[in-house]
Legacy VTK file of the C-alpha trace (Angstrom):
# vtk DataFile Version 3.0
C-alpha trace
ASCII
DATASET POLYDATA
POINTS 402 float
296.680 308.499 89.864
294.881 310.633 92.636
295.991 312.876 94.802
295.775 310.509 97.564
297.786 307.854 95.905
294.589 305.678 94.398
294.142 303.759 91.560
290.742 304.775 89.946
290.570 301.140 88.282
290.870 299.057 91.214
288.836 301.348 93.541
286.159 300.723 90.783
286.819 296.720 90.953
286.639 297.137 95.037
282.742 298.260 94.503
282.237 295.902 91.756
283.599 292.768 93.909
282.146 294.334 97.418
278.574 294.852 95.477
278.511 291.034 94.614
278.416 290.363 98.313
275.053 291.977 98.371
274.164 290.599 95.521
275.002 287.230 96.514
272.900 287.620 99.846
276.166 287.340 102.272
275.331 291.077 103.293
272.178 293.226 102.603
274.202 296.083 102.557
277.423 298.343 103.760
279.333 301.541 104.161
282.445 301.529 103.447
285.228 304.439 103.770
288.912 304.440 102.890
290.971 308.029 103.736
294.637 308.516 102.259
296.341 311.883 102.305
292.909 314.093 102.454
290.911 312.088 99.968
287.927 310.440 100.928
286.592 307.274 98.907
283.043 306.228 100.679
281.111 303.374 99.169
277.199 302.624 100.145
275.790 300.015 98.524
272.308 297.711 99.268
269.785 298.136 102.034
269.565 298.490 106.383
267.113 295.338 105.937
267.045 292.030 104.098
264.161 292.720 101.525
264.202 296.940 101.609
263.967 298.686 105.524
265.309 301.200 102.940
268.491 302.135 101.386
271.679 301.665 102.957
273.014 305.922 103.444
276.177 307.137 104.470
274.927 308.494 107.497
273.320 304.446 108.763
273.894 303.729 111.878
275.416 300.777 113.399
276.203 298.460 116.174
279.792 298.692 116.408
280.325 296.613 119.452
283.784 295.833 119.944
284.907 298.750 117.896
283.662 300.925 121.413
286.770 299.085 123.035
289.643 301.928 121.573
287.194 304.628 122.340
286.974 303.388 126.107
291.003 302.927 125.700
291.045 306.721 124.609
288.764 307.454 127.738
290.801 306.013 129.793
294.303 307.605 128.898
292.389 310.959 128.913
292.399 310.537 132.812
295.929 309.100 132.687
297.078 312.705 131.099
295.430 313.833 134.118
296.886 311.793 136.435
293.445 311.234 138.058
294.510 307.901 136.453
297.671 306.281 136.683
299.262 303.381 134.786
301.050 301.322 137.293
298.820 302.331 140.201
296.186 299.219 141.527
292.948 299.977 140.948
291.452 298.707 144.033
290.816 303.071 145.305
288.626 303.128 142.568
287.403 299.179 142.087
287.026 298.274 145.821
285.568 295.072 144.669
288.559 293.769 142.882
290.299 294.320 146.000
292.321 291.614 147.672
291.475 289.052 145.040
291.912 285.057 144.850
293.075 283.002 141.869
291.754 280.137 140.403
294.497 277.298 141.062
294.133 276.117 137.218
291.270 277.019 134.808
288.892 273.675 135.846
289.369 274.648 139.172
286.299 274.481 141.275
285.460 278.122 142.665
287.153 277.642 146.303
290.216 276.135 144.394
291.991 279.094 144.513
295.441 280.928 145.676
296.155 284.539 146.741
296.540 286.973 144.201
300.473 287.805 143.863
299.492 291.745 143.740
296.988 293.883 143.035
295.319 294.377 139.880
296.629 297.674 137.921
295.246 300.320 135.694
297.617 298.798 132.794
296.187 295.474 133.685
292.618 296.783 133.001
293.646 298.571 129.744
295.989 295.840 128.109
293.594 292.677 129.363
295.648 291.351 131.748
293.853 291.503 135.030
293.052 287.776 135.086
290.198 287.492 133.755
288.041 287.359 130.425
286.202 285.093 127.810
287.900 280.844 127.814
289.430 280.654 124.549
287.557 278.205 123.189
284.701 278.489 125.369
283.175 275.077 126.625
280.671 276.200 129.094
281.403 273.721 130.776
283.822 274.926 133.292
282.764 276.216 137.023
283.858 279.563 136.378
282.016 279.847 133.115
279.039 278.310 134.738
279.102 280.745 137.614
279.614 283.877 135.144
276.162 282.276 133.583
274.552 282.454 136.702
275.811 285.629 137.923
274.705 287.130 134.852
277.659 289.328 134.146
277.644 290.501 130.370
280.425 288.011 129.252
280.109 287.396 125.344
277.518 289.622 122.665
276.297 292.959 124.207
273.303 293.012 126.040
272.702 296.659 126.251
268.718 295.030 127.896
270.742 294.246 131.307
269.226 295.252 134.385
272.750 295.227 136.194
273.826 298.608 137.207
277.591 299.089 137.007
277.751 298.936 140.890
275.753 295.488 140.884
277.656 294.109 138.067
281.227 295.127 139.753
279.486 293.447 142.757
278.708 290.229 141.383
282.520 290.037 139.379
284.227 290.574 142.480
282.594 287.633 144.232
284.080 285.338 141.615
287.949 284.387 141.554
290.291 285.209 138.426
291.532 282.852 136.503
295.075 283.728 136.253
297.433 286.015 138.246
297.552 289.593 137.120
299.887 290.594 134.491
300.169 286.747 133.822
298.150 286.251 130.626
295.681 288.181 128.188
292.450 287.498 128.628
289.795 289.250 125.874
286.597 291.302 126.801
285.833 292.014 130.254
288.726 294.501 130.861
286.704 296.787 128.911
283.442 296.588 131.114
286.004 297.095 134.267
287.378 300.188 132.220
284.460 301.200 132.028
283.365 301.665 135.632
287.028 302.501 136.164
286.355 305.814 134.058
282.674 306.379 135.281
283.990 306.661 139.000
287.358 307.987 138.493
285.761 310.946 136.792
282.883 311.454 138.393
280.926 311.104 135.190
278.498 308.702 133.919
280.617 306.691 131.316
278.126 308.326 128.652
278.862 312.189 129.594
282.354 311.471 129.777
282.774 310.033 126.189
280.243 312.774 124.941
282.380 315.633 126.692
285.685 314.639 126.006
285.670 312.675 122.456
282.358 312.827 120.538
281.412 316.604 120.918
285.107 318.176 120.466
285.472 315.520 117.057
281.968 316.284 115.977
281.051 312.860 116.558
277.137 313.600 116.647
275.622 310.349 115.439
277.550 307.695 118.181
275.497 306.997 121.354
275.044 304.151 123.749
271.491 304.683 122.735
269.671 305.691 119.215
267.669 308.400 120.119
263.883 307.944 119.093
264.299 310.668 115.855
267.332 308.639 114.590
265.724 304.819 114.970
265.001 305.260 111.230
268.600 305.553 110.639
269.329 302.508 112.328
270.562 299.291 110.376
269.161 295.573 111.069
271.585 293.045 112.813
271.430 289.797 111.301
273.428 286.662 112.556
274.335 283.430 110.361
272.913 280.459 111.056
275.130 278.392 111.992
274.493 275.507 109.746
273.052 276.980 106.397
274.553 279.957 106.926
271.287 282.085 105.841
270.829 285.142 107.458
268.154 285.289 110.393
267.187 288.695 112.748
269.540 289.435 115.544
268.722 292.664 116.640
265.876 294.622 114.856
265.099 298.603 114.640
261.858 299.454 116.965
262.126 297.351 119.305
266.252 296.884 119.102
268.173 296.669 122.574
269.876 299.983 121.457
266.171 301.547 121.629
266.420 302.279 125.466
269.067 303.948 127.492
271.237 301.238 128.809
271.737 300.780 132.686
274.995 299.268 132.310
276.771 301.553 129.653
278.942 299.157 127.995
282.293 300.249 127.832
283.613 296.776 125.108
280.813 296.664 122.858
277.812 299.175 123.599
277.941 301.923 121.209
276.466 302.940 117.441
278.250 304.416 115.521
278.231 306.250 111.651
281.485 305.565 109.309
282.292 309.346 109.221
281.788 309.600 113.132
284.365 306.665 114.046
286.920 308.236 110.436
286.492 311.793 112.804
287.990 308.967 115.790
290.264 307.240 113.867
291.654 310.503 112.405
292.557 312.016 115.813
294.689 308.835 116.451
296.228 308.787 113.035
296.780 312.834 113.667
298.884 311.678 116.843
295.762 312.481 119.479
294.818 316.056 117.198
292.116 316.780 114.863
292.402 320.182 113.460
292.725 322.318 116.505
291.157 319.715 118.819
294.051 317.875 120.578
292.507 314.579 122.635
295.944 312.934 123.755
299.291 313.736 123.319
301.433 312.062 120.355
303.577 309.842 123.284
300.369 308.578 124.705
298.904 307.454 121.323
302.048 305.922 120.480
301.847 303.927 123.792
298.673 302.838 123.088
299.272 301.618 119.405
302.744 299.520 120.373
302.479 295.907 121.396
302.529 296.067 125.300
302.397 292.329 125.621
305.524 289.610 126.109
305.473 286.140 124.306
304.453 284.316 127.541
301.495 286.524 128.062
300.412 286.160 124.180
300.410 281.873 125.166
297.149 280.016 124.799
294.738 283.559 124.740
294.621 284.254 121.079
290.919 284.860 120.175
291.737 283.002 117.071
294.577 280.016 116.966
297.969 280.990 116.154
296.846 285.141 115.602
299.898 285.955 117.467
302.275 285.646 115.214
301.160 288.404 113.417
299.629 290.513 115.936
299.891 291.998 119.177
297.902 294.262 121.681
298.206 297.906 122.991
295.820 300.071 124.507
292.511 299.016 123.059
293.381 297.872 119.748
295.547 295.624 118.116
298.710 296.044 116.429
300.148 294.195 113.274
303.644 292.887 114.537
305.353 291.198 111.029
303.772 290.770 107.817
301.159 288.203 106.726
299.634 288.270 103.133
298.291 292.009 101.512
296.954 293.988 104.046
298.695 292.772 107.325
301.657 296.056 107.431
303.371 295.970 110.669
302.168 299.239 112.602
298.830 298.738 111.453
296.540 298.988 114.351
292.873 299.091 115.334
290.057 296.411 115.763
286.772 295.061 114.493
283.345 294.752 115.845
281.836 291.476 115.907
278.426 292.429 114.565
279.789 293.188 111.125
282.079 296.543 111.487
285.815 296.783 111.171
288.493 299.822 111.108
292.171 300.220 110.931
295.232 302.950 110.825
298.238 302.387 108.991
300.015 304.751 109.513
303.657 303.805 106.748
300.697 304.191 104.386
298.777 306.959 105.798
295.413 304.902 105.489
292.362 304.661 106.969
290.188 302.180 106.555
286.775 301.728 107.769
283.929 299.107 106.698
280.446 299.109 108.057
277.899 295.785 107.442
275.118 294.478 109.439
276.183 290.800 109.690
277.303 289.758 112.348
280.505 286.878 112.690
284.153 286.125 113.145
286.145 288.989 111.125
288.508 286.225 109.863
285.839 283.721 108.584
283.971 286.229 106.569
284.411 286.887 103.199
283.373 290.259 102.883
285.648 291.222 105.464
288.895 289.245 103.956
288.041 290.709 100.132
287.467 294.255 101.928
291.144 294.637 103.091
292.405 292.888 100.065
291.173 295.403 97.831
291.823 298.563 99.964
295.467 298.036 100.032
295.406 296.843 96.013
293.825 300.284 95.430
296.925 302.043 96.308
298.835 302.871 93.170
301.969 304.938 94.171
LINES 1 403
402 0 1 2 3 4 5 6 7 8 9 10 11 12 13 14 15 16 17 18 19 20 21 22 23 24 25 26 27 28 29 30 31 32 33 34 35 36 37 38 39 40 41 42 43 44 45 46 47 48 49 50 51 52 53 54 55 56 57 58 59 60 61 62 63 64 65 66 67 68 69 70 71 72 73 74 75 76 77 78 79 80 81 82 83 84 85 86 87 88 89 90 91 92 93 94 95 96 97 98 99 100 101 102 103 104 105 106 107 108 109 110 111 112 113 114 115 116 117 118 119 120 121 122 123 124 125 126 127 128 129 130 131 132 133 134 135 136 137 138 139 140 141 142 143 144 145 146 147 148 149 150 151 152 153 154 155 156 157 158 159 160 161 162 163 164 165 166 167 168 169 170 171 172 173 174 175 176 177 178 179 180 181 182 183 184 185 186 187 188 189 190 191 192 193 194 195 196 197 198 199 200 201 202 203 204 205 206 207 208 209 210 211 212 213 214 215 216 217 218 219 220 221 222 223 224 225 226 227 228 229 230 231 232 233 234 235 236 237 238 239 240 241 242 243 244 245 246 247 248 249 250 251 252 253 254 255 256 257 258 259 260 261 262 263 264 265 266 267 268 269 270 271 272 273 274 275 276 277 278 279 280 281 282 283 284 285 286 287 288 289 290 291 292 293 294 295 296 297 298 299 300 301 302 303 304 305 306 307 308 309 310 311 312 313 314 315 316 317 318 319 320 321 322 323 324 325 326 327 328 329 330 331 332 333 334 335 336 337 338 339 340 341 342 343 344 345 346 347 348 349 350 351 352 353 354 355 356 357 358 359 360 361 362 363 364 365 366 367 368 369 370 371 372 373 374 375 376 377 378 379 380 381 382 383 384 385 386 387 388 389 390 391 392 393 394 395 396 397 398 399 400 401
C-alpha cells in the first residue's frame, strides 16, 4: 500500500478500464488526477482531437464551464470577508436592475402575469440560486419566459463566450424580464452565477477577470486558467466535441483556431467561461480542502469554506428544481458546489462536495477521505449519463486500500 492509502492494482485497472473509453471512441482522450495525503496519481491518455490534433499532455487545456461556478463562489466570499459584500444584504446597491422586481404568477404565466416581489433579492440568494430565476427544469421552450430569454439573448444554457452583450447590457436586458418565483422560494440552476458575476465585477471595482487573476489564480499559481487562451497557448488547447444525439458519434463543438475561447470575451462568464489545466483547478481544489490555505497562501477562512461546502437549502426549496429527477435525495447545494447529503452507491460519501462541467470535466473534495479527485475529457454531456464519468468515480474510490 502507498503512502497515500492506494492500491497499486486497482489504480492500474482504473487506466486499463479508463483507456478502453478511448479506445472504444466514447472519448479521444483525458487527464485525469486523484490527490490523497500528498500523493499525486495523474493519468493522460489519447489525443486533444479525434484522429491526432496531438497527444493529450498534462498541461491540455480545457473548457471547464460549469466547473468556473465554485471559483466565482470563492470570488464572491472573498468580498464577503471584506464586508464590501454581505450575505443577507439585497443586492439592488450594487444590481440596480434587479431592483424592485415582479414575479411571474405561475411558470406559464404570460410576461405581465405577474405579482410584487415579497423582498428584495439578497447576496445569499445570488450565491445559493435562489433569486428566482434560472434554467426550466425540463426545458420546453415553449414557455413565454423562455421565449423572451431567447429573444433577449441573455446567455441562458452552453457558454457563449462570442456574445456581444456587455455585462451592463446583459444586466439590462434580465432586469426587464420578471422572475419566476419569489426570492428565497426555490433553486433555480445557472444564471445566479452570471449575476455573481457582475455582482463581483462592480462590487470590487475590478473587471471579473483581474479580480479572479489577483485574488485566486496568481497567489495559487494558477497560470494556465483564463477566460481566454492566449494566442501562444491555442496549441495547448483541447477540441470540444458534442454527441449526437441519436447515434451518439462524436461531431465538433468547439474547435482550437477559431474556438470561442480564442478572443477575449465581452461578457466574462462568471458559470461557465473559463479553461482550465487539471493541476491549476487540484492548486483550487486544494485551498478548499486546506480549509481556504495553500501553503502560506490563505484565500478564505476555514468558517467561510465550511459555509460554503454545507447544504444551505430546505426540502421545500430542493422541490421540482433538481437538474436531474430525484438528485435530491442524495445531494444538496452550498456556495457554488454541491454537497453529498446521505449515501448512494461507491463514490457518493456524505461531505463530498464540488461540481462538474458540462463539456466533459468533473472535480470533487472529500474530505472523511482526504481525496481529491479531478477528471478532464473533451466530450461534452450530462455527468450522470456518461459512462466515462460513472466508471471514473467508481474506480477512484475502489483504489483506496486502507
Amino acid at each position: 500500500m502507498s503512502s497515500g492509502g492506494w492500491s497499486k492494482a486497482r489504480l492500474g485497472r482504473m487506466h486499463d478500464v479508463m483507456s478502453r473509453h478511448v479506445e472504444e471512441g466514447r472519448v479521444p482522450g483525458y487527464v485525469s488526477l486523484l490527490g490523497r495525503r500528498g500523493e499525486v496519481h495523474v493519468d493522460v491518455v489519447g489525443n486533444k482531437a479525434l484522429g491526432g490534433g496531438g497527444a493529450m499532455q498534462r498541461d491540455t487545456l480545457f473548457r471547464i464551464t460549469s466547473m468556473t461556478k465554485p471559483v466565482t463562489a470563492v470570488a464572491a466570499l472573498i468580498l464577503v470577508e471584506e464586508c464590501k459584500l454581505r450575505l443577507d444584504d439585497a443586492v439592488d446597491r450594487w444590481l440596480p436592475e434587479l431592483a424592485n422586481r415582479r414575479v411571474l404568477k405561475r411558470l406559464a404565466a404570460s410576461l405581465d402575469d405577474t405579482v410584487p416581489a415579497n423582498r428584495p433579492i439578497t447576496v445569499r440568494d445570488v450565491l445559493t440560486f435562489r433569486m428566482g430565476f434560472g434554467l426550466v427544469m425540463p426545458p420546453s421552450g415553449a414557455l413565454p419566459i423562455e421565449k423572451a430569454i431567447a429573444e433577449a439573448q441573455l446567455s441562458y444554457g452552453p457558454p457563449k463566450p462570442a456574445t456581444q452583450l456587455t455585462p451592463d447590457e446583459w444586466m439590462r436586458r434580465l432586469g426587464e424580464l420578471p422572475l419566476m418565483h419569489q426570492p428565497g422560494e426555490r433553486w433555480m440552476y445557472n444564471t445566479g452565477s452570471h449575476v455573481l458575476g457582475v455582482l463581483i465585477a462592480r462590487a470590487s471595482g475590478q473587471p471579473l477577470e483581474t479580480f479572479f487573476r489577483e485574488r485566486i489564480f496568481e497567489p495559487l499559481g494558477m497560470k494556465d486558467t483564463h477566460f481566454t487562451v492566449p494566442a501562444e497557448k491555442l496549441e495547448r488547447l483541447a477540441t470540444s466535441y458534442m454527441p449526437n444525439s441519436e447515434t451518439g458519434a462524436l461531431e465538433l463543438h468547439d474547435g482550437v483556431q477559431d474556438s470561442q475561447w480564442s478572443r477575449p470575451p465581452v461578457f466574462p462568464d462568471g458559470a461557465a467561461g473559463l479553461v482550465s489545466t487539471v493541476d491549476d483547478f487540484f492548486a483550487f481544489a486544494r485551498m478548499l480542502m486546506g480549509n481556504g490555505k495553500l501553503g502560506s497562501i490563505r484565500v478564505l477562512s476555514r468558517r467561510t469554506v465550511e459555509a460554503m461546502t454545507t447544504d444551505q437549502l430546505t426540502p421545500e426549496q430542493k422541490v421540482a428544481s433538481g437538474l436531474v429527477p430525484g438528485a435530491w435525495g442524495s445531494f444538496g447545494w452550498g456556495f457554488g458546489v454541491s454537497i453529498v447529503t446521505q449515501r448512494d452507491g461507491v463514490a457518493a460519501v456524505p461531505g463530498r462536495y464540488g461540481w462538474d462541467g458540462g463539456y466533459g470535466t468533473a472535480w470533487s473534495n472529500d474530505p472523511e477521505e482526504e481525496l481529491i479527485s479531478l477528471l478532464m475529457t473533451q466530450r461534452a454531456g450530462f455527468p450522470t449519463r456518461n459512462p466515462v464519468y460513472q466508471d471514473f468515480w467508481t474506480l477512484a474510490y475502489a483504489a483506496i486500500d486502507d
